[in-house]
C-alpha positions in Angstrom: 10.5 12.1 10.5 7.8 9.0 10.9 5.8 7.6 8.2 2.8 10.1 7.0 -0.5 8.7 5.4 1.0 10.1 2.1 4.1 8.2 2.3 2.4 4.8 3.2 0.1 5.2 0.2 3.2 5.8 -1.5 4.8 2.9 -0.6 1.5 0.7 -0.8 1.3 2.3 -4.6 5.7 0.7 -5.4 3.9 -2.6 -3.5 1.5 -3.1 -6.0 3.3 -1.7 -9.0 5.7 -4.7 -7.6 3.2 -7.4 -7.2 1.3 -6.8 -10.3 4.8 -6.8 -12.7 6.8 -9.2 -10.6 9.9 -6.6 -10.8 11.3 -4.4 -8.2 11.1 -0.9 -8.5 14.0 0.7 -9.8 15.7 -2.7 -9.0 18.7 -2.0 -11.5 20.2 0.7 -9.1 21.7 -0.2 -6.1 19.7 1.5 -3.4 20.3 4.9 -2.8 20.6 5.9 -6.5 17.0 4.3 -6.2 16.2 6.5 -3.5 17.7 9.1 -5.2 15.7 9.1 -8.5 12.4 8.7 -6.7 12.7 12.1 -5.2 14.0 13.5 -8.1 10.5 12.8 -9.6 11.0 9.9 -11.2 8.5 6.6 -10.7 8.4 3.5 -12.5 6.5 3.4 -15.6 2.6 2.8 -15.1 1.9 3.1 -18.8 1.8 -0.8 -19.4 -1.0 -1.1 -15.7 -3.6 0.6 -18.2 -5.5 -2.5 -18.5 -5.5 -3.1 -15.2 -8.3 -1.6 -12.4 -5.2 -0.6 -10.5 -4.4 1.9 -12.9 -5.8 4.7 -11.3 -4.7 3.5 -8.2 -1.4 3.2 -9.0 -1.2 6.4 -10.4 -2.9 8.5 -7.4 -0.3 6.2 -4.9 3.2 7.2 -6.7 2.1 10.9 -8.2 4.2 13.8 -7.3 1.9 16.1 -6.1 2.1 14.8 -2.3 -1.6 16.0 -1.1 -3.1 14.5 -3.8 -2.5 10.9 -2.7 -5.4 8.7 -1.5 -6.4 8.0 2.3 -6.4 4.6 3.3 -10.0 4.0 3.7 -10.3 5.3 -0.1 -7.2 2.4 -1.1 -9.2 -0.4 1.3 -12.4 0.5 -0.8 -10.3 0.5 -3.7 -9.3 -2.8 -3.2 -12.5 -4.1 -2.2 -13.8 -3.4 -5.5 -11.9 -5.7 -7.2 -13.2 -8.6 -5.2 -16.1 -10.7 -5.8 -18.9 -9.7 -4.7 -19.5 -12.8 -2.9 -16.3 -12.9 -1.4 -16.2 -13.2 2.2 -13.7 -10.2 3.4 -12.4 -10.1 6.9 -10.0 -7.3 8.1 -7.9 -7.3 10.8 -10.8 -6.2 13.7 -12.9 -8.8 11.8 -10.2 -11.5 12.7 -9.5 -10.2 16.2 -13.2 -10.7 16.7 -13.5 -14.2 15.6 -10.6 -15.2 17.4 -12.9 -15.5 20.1 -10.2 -15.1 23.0 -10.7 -11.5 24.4 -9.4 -12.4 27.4 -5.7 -10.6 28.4 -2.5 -11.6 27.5 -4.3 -13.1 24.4 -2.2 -13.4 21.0 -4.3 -11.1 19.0 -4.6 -8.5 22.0 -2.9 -5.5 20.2 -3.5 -4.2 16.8 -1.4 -1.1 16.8 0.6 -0.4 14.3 4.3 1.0 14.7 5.9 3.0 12.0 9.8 3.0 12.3 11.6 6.2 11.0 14.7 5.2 8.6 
């Protein structure tokens, strides 16, 4: 089975719960016991992101109840917020286009994205 939008905002929601403690995810357990836990429910512990404005973020990204997670335009908004508000913010078709070089055979030519089943 490929990668849904559900499980990448999972796995964007254990990416920041990563970046913003510096620790790995369940990184006591060797990897499948990991694996294991996470679909038996359990996530790591968001109680101490509170402060952050992530929090809710987090939450919706990790939560159990599969359909409820966000979209990835609702995360790239998300994350948008928390920037200043004169910050200049390119995306990836933003830096395709200022590359300039639309010509074929050109190093930014494709921006498809290829999700690898485990």
């Amino acid at each position: 089975m490929g990668a849904t939008k559900e499980s990448v905002a999972f796995s964007i929601g254990m990416m920041l719960w990563e970046c913003l403690t510096l620790q790995i995810p369940f990184g006591e357990y060797e990897g499948e016991v990991a694996g294991q836990k996470i679909v038996n429910g359990e996530r790591p512990d968001v109680a101490a992101m509170s402060g952050s404005g992530f929090s809710e973020v987090l939450k919706q990204c990790v939560g159990m109840e599969v359909s409820n997670r966000p979209s990835l335009v609702w995360l790239k908004r998300e994350f948008f917020k928390h920037f200043p508000k004169d910050a200049v913010i390119m995306t990836v078709s933003d830096a395709i286009d200022d590359e300039g070089d639309d010509e074929p055979g050109s190093a930014v030519e494709d921006t498809s994205v290829t999700w690898n089943s485990y």
